[in-house]
Steps between C-alpha positions, in 0.01 A plus 500: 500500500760302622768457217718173479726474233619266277400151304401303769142755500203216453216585379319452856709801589322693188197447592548563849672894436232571219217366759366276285491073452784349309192370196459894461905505474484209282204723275754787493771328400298295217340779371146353571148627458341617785753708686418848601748826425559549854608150619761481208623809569527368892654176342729656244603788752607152764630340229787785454580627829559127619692398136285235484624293218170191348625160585529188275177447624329799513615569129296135372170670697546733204529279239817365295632746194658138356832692407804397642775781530848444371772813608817528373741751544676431147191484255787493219697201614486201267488244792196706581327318192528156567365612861172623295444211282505232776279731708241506209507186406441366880186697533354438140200326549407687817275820567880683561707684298885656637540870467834622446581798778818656427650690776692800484717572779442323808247191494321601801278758347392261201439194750287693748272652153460102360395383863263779546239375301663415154549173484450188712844398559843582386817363363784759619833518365646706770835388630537793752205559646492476871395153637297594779290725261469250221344276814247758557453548183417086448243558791259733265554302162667169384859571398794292312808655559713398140886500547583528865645223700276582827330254771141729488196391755226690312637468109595281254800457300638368186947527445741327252777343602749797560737267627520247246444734206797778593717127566463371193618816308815514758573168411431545109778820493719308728512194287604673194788618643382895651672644768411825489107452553339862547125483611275803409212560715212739637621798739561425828154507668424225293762252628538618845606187673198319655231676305387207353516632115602273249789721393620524885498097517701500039752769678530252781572185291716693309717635756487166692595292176813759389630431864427126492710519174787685632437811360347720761773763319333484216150623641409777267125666523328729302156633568244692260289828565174624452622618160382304177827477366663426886582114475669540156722804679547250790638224288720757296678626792574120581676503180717803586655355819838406462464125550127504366321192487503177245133473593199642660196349655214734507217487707211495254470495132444877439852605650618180316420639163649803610799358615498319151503866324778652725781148436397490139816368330690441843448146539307501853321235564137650637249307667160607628173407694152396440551356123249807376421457133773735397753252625394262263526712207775398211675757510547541866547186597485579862612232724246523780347324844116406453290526832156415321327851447193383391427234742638741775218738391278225479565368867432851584190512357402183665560549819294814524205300368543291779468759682234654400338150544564508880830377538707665771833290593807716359649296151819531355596389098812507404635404164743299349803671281714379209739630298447577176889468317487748149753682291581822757717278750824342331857408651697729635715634226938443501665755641 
């Protein structure tokens, strides 16, 4: 048999190593009546040494599964919530319902089980997997890419306003008088300029906007770790620097609250990201940017119904921000 690697294996090129017509593939694949032990072993046996992988289209010969994959690499993150709810509520009233797919460790392995078979499309909240793979990927199932500034051919995706929303902070902590602005982020592979993550594009603005300001000298950042208590450690050793900072931006809500917890009784001013419920809580008062979760999750949603429904032209959503002013950003204080 004549191997050739790789995703661009057809299903003409099944049928032609297993000796057989691509309807007996199609049988094989669809787990139909009428096929004999030998010719799916023949099919099954092609199937692997050419790493053939079903196509969007050979997967609706096969029927739909109506669920509709959501993978996250942070199952715990509050943002991760509003995500959920606008995803649910986008798809109530159809045959679908989202399954949550948390992944531990790299995404890869947790995409490639949801595509094989489990679902009909997915919503993937990967920010570092390869491009080129997330394109091949897009070939075999319908795919929304959530939270990565990309220009895809073969996926769809749906953004918030990095830009505007990491601004608007700047210019909240700049107008009450801060000078000493320290930003605490992911780790590095995370922001690594020209990834395309929306904490690459907040550490941008932020760097850009402390330099715009004068106060490129001023640039302090701190990054968390895979630890649970990392982001509070992260903000504490902010605090221990000798000219530590008046205020901190943070890049989501859950190293916000954290950040709140290492400054208590400091007077920083600490601002976070995606207005999660927690924010709004009295006796947080977080001060924090709101990209739209829910209708994020909804767009999300959406566009893989499309689809699903035969559309193939590559969308992109992206969201408005505003900033929601609480309790947890004040003036800088005298002296």
């Amino acid at each position: 048999m004549s191997i050739r690697r790789g995703r661009s294996v057809t299903i003409s090129d099944v049928a032609e190593a297993a000796g057989v017509s691509r309807a007996a593939v199609s049988k094989v694949i669809r787990n139909a009546y009428g096929v004999s032990p030998g010719m799916r072993e023949r099919v099954e046996d092609a199937i692997e040494q050419l790493g053939y992988r079903p196509s969007v289209a050979a997967r609706a010969l096969r029927g739909s599964s109506y669920r509709l994959g959501l993978e996250t690499p942070h199952v715990n993150a509050r943002f991760m919530t509003q995500i959920v709810e606008g995803a649910k509520r986008a798809v109530t009233g159809t045959p679908y319902q989202i399954i949550l797919a948390p992944a531990d460790g790299p995404e890869y392995g947790t995409l490639e089980s949801l595509a094989d078979g489990l679902v009909d499309g997915i919503i993937a909240v990967s920010p570092l997997v390869d491009q080129t793979w997330l394109e091949d990927l897009a070939k075999r199932v319908p795919v929304v890419m959530l939270g990565r500034h990309d220009t895809p051919q073969g996926y769809d995706t749906v953004i918030g306003d990095d830009h505007a929303g990491a601004r608007a902070v700047m210019r909240h902590l700049l107008g009450l008088g801060h000078r000493r602005i320290a930003h605490l982020t992911e780790p590095e592979p995370v922001t690594a300029p020209g990834c395309g993550t929306p904490h690459a594009i907040r550490l941008e603005v932020y760097r850009a906007c402390m330099i715009e300001a004068g106060l490129g000298a001023h640039i302090q950042i701190a990054r968390r770790t895979a630890g649970a208590d990392s982001a509070q450690s992260a903000a504490a050793e902010l605090l221990t620097r000798p000219d530590p900072p008046t205020a901190i931006f943070a890049g989501h809500d859950d190293m916000a609250v954290d950040a709140l917890a290492a400054a208590a009784g400091r007077g920083v001013a600490i601002a976070g990201y995606d207005n999660t419920d927690l924010a709004a809580h009295p006796l947080i008062g977080l001060t924090s940017v709101d990209q739209q979760g829910v209708e994020m999750g909804a767009q999300a949603a959406t566009m893989l119904l499309e689809r699903l429904q035969g559309r193939t032209e590559p969308r992109r959503y992206m969201s408005t921000t505003e900033l929601r002013i609480r309790t947890s950003t004040t003036s800088v204080s005298p002296g």
